[in-house]
Each structure stands twice: as structure tokens, then as C-alpha cells.
C-alpha positions in Angstrom: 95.8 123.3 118.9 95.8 120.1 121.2 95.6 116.7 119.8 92.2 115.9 121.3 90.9 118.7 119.1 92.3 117.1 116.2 90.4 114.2 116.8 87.4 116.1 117.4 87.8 117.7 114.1 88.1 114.4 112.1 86.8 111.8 114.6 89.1 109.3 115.9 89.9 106.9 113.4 90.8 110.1 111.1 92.5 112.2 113.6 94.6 109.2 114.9 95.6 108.2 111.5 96.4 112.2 110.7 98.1 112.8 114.0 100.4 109.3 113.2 101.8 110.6 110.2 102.2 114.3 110.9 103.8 113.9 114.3 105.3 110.4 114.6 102.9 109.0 117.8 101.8 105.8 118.2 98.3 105.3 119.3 99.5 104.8 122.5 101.1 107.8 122.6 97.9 109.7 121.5 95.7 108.1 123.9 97.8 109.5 126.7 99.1 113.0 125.9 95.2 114.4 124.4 96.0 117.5 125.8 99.4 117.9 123.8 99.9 121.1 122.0 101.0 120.6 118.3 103.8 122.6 117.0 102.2 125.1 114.9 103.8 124.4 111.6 101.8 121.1 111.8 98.8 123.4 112.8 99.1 125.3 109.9 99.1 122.0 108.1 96.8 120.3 109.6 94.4 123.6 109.1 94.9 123.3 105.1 94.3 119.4 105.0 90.6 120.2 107.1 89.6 123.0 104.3 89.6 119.3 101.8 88.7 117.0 104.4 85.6 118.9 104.9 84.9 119.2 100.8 85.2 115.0 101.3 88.1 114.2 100.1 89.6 110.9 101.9 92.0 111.0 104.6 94.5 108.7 102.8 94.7 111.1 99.5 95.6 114.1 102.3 97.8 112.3 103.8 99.7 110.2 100.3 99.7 107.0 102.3 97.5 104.1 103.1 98.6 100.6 104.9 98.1 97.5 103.0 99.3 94.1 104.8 101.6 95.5 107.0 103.6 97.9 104.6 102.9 101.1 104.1 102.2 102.2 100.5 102.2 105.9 98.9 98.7 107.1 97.3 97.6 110.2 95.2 94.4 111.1 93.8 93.5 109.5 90.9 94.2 106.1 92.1 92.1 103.6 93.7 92.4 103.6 97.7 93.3 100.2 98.6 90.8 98.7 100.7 91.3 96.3 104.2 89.0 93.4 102.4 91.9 92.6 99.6 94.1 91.6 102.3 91.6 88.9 102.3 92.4 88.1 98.8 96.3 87.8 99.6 95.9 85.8 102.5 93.7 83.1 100.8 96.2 83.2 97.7 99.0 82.5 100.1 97.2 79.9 102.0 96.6 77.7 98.9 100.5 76.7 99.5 101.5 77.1 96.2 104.9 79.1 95.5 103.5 80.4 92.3 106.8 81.1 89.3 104.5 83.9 87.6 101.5 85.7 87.9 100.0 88.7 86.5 98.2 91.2 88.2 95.4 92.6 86.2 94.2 96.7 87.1 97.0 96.8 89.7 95.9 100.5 90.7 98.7 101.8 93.7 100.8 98.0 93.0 99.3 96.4 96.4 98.6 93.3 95.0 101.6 92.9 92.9 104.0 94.0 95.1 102.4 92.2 98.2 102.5 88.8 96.5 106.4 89.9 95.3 107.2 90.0 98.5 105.4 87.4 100.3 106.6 85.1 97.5 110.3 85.9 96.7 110.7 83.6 94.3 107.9 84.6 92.2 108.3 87.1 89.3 105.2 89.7 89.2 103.9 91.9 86.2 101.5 94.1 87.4 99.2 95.9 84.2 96.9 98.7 84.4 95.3 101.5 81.9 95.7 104.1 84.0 99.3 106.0 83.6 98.7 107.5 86.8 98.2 104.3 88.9 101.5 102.8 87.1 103.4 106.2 88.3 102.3 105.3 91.9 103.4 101.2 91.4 106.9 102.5 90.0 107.3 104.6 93.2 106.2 102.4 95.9 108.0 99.6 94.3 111.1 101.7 94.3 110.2 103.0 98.3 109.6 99.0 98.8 112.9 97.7 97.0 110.7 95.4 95.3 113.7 93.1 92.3 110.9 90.8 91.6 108.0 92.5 90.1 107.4 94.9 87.2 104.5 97.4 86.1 103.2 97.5 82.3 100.9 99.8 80.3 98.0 97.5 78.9 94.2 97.2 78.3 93.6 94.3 80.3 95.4 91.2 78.1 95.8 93.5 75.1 99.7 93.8 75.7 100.8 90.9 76.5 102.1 89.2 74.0 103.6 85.5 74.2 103.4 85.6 78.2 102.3 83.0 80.2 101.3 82.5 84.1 100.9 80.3 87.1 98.3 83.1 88.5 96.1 85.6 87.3 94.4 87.7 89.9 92.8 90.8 89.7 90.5 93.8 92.0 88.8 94.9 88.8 86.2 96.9 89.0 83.0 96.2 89.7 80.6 98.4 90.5 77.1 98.3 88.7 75.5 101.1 86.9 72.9 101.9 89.9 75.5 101.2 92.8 77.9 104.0 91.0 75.0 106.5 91.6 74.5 105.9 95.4 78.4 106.5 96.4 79.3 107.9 99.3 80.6 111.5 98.8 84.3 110.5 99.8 84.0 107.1 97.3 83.1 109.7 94.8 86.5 111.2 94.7 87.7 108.2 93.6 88.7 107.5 89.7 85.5 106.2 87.8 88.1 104.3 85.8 89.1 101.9 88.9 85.3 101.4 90.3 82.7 101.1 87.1 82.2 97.7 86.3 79.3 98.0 83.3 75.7 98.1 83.9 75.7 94.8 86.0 79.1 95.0 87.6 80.5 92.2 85.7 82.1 93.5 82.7 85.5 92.9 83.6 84.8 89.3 85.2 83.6 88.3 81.8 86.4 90.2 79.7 89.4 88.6 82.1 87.8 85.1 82.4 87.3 84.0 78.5 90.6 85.4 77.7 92.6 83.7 80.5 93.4 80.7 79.0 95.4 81.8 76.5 97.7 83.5 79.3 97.7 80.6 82.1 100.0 77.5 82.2 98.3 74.1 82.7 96.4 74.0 85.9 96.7 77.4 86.5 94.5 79.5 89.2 92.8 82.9 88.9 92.0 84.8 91.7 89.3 87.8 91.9 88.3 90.2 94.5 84.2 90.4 94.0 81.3 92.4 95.2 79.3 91.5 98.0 76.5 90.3 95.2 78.7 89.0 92.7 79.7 85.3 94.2 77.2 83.5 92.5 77.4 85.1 88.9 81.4 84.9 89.0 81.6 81.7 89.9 79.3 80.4 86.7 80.9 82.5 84.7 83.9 80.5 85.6 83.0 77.2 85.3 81.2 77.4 82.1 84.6 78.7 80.8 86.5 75.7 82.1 87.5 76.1 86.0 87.0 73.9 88.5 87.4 73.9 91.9 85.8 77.2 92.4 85.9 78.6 96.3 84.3 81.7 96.9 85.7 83.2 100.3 83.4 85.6 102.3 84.6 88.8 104.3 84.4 89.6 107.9 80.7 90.5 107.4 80.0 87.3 105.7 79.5 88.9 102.2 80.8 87.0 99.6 84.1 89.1 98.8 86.9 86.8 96.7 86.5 83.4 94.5 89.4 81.6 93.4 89.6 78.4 91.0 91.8 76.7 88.8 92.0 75.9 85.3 90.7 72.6 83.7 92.5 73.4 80.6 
């Protein structure tokens, strides 16, 4: 087997990603040795990882790793496969200049968010929560692989263990996908836990649950941060401000979809 005929068998964005991680090449490398033969232990490999890929199942849980602002984080099935948009979501977190003291992360799935905003902010102290045993198994690990001193992962149904805790920043990817959007899922999305994409019947389940509960959990002018759906900006954001938050700023993605809203407390 050749490498071109790896990238004919998942396409190039696949095959690269595949080929990166099972040999070591840079995309440079790839682009100039296609007719490279691959040793055929990684053949073998390779062979077994098709035999899924072809059932749908995503590159990224074949492979146990996905690449999230620069860092490369472990990934199983069974956990949400962080997506390129909640970089957006970072970046417009780190851009309010703010060197936040503590912040909660709410559904932290694989730890992205937590640990990304642990280590972007040193001087920060995280607590990532999530329902899911598996996705705090996967946190744990890739805040072990990461060295991550400032952050921490708890067991809790959204605000339901935290006790006398309070926070600079609450921000959460919950999930958000409506009743009739679950149903239309691509194959490969599919494969994904129901858990971390099933917002309620209108999407906004978790929005509401977070938002009139946050108060008890911020500090005085304290900011919450939310990745959205693309039709979620306008609901979200009155849903904020009639629970007391002001200076609302919903942030659009690179297809101009409405994709993050953050606002601050008036309380």
C-alpha cells in the first residue's frame, strides 16, 4: 500500500490526518512522497481502521486524538468530538482581557475547554463538571498527558454538586440540538453520545437550566459564556437578559452563523 492510496481510500482530509498519526509525516511530507510504500504493520492497521471507517465511525475515534487550539487532545467513543467552532468561543473569552481567578466549565466532555482556558490563563483555577463518567475519564487523562496543576474535573448534574462554590466565569458547549435536528444527523454525528448533543425539543433546555441558576454560583459582575446553535442567538440572548445580564454580544462563526454569546451579570 502507497500513501496516495490511503488518501484515496478516505479522501484527503481523512487520509492526511490518518497518515500523520500512524507514520509521523507532516503534510509536507505527504504531498511529496504519494507514492511511498507503508510498512505493512501500519497496512495491516490501517486495513482494520477502514472496516469502521466505512460503517461511519469518525476518523478522530479511530485514531483517539483530535486537535483543539493548538494541543492535541486524546478522544474515545462515547465522548463528544470537539469541534474547530469552540475555538471561537476561547478566543473571544480571552479577548475580553480579563484574567478570570475561577471559572467553571459546565458539560466539559474530553476537558477542551477547561483545560484550554487553564492553560491560556495560568493563574486561573478551573473545575470542569460533567454527567458523563466516561468524558471525566478522558479530562483526567488529557489533563495528566497536558500537565495541566490548575484545573480539576468533578462528577455533577449541571450545578447540582457544587456546593458553596463561586466563579468569575461560567461557560459551557451544552448541548443543544433540537428534537427534529437530532433526527436528520449525519451518519458519522450519529456515533456520537446522545447525552452530549440533545438539547430538548427546541434545543434550549440546557440554556435555560444553566442561566436561572447561575447567579447563585457567579461573583459580582461575573460573565457566562455559551457555545450556541446556528439558530439559537436570538432566543439565548433573551433568555439572558430577562434573567439579569447585560452586555450581551453574540459572536458569529466563519460562515456568519450566530455560534457563541457572552454577557455579564447585573447582579
Amino acid at each position: 500500500m502507497k500513501l496516495k492510496e490511503i488518501l484515496e481510500k478516505f479522501g484527503t482530509v481523512d487520509g492526511s490526518f490518518l497518515i500523520e498519526n500512524l507514520l509521523g509525516l507532516s503534510k509536507t511530507e505527504i504531498f511529496f512522497n504519494h507514492k511511498m510504500d507503508v510498512p505493512k504493520e501500519v497496512e495491516i492497521k490501517i486495513n482494520e481502521i477502514y472496516e469502521k471507517y466505512l460503517d461511519d465511525y469518525p476518523i478522530n475515534y479511530l485514531i483517539g486524538k483530535k486537535n483543539f487550539y493548538g494541543r492535541d487532545f486524546y478522544l474515545e467513543e462515547g465522548v463528544l468530538i470537539p469541534r474547530f467552532e469552540t475555538e471561537i468561543l476561547i478566543e473571544k473569552i480571552l479577548k475580553l482581557g480579563i484574567e478570570f481567578k475561577r471559572i467553571l466549565d459546565i458539560g466539559c466532555g474530553s476537558g477542551i475547554i477547561s483545560l484550554t482556558l487553564a492553560l491560556e490563563i495560568p493563574s486561573s483555577t478551573v473545575l470542569g463538571i460533567d454527567i458523563s463518567t466516561k468524558a471525566l475519564s478522558v479530562s483526567n487523562k488529557n489533563k495528566d498527558d497536558l500537565k495541566v496543576k490548575n484545573c480539576r474535573f468533578k462528577y455533577s448534574n449541571l450545578f447540582e454538586s457544587i456546593e458553596a462554590e463561586s466563579f468569575d466565569l461560567i461557560v459551557s458547549n451544552p448541548p443543544y440540538i433540537n428534537a427534529k435536528d437530532m433526527e436528520e444527523l449525519d451518519n458519522k454525528v450519529k456515533k456520537e453520545p446522545e447525552l452530549a448533543l440533545f438539547g430538548g425539543e427546541d434545543g434550549l433546555y440546557f440554556y435555560r437550566e444553566i442561566i436561572k441558576k447561575s447567579h447563585n454560583y457567579l461573583n459580582e459582575n461575573g460573565y457566562i459564556a455559551f457555545e450556541i446553535g446556528y439558530n439559537q442567538g436570538q432566543p439565548v440572548k433573551e433568555l439572558l437578559s430577562f434573567n439579569g445580564y447585560k452586555d450581551i454580544t453574540l459572536i458569529k462563526d466563519y460562515n456568519r452563523f450566530d455560534r457563541c454569546v457572552i454577557a455579564r451579570s447585573m447582579i
